[in-house]
N, C-alpha and C positions, 0 to 999 in steps of 0.2 A: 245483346240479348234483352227480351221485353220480357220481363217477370209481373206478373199481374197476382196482387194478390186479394181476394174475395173472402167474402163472410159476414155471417152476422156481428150487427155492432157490439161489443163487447166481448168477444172471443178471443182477443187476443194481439188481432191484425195487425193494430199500429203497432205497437210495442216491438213484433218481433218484426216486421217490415225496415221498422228504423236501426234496429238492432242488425238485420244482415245488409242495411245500406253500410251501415258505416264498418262492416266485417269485410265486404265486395269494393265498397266504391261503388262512381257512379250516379246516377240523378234520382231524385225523391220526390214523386207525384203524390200528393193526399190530395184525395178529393174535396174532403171535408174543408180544409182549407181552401182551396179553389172555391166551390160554391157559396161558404162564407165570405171569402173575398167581392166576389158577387152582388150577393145580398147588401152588402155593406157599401156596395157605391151606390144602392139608391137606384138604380134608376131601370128595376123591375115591375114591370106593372102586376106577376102575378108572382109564382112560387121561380124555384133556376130551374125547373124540370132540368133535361137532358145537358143544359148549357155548360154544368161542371165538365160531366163526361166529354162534351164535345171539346172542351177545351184541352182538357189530357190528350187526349187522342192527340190534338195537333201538337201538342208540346212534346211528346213521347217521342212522336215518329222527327220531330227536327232532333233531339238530342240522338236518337238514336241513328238517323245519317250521319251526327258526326262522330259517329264510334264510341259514343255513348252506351254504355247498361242504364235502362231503366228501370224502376224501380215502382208501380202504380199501387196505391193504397185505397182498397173502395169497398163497399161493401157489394157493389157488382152482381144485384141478386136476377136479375133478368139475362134470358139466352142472345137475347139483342146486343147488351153492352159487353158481353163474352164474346159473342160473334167478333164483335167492330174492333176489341184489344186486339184479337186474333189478327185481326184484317191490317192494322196498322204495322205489327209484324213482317206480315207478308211483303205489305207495300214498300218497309223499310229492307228486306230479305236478309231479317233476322229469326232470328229461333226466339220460339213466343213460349212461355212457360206460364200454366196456369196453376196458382195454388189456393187450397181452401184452406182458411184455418175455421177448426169447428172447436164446440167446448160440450164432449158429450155429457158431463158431469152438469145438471139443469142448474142443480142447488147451487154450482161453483158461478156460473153464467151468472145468475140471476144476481147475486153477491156482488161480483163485479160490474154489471152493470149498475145496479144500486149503492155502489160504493165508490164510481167513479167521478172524475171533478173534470172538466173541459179544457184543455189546454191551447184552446184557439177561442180568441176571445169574442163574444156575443154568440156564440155556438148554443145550441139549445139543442144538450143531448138526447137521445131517447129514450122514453119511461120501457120497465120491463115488459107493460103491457102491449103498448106499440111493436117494438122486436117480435115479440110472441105473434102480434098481428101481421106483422108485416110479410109481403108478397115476397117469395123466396123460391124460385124455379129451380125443379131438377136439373142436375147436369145431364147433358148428351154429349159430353164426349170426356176425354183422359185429364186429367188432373192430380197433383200430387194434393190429398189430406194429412194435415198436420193437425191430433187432438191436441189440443192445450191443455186439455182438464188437468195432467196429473206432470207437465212437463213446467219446467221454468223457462224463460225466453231462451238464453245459450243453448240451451236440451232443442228446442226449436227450430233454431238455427243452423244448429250443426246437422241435424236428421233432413233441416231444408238444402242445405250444402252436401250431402253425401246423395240426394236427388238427382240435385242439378248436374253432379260428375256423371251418374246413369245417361240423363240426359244430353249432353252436350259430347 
């Protein structure tokens, strides 16, 4: 199974993503880490636009030929990079699960994003202002939302786990 999990940076995602990898099993895509890995070898002439994503994609779909659960941690805010999780799914002919995590509580969002410290090194997190600016497309199609605002990660977890049995 390809579980894709989406949202804005600060809501939640990592946290409870690594929290149901290690409840599940399974392999553990962060973007954020990819694309800093990236960066760090130097030898981009401009920003990794798409190159993170493009790299999941292919790491997803080999773990997941060999009976692998993956596990994709992004913030995924365009219908494009929803589409191609979708598609690598398919191409692997597994069940593709999309979830949001959202943090409808602003004042809790903002806090946490402002109170958070970068756990991959030369990471240059994003200011509240940028999140707020940033480009964030509606969904077109099913998706499971999980608020974070008033749940602790396990509460998360478990409501993402009682999903996926609906599902599967």
């Amino acid at each position: 199974m390809l579980i894709v999990f989406s949202g804005l940076p600060g809501v939640g995602k990592t946290s409870i993503a690594k929290a149901l990898t290690k409840k599940m099993g399974g392999v553990y895509l962060r973007i954020d880490s990819i694309e800093q890995a990236i960066r760090n070898a130097g030898v981009l002439l401009k920003d990794v636009g798409t190159s993170g994503y493009d790299t999941s994609y292919m790491l997803a779909k080999d773990n997941l030929l060999l009976g692998q659960t993956v596990i994709a941690d992004c913030v995924n805010p365009v219908s494009w990079s929803r589409d191609n999780w979708m598609q690598v799914a398919t191409d692997a002919q597994v069940p593709g699960v999309d979830i949001e995590i959202i943090c409808s509580d602003i004042d809790e969002h903002r806090l946490r994003v402002e109170s958070r410290q970068s756990d991959i090194p030369h990471l240059a997190l994003p200011a509240w202002q940028q999140i707020v600016e940033k480009e964030y497309q509606e969904w077109k199609r099913p998706r499971i939302v999980i608020d974070s605002a008033a749940k602790d990660i396990e509460g998360c977890v478990d409501e993402i786990l009682n999903h996926l049995q609906v599902c599967t």
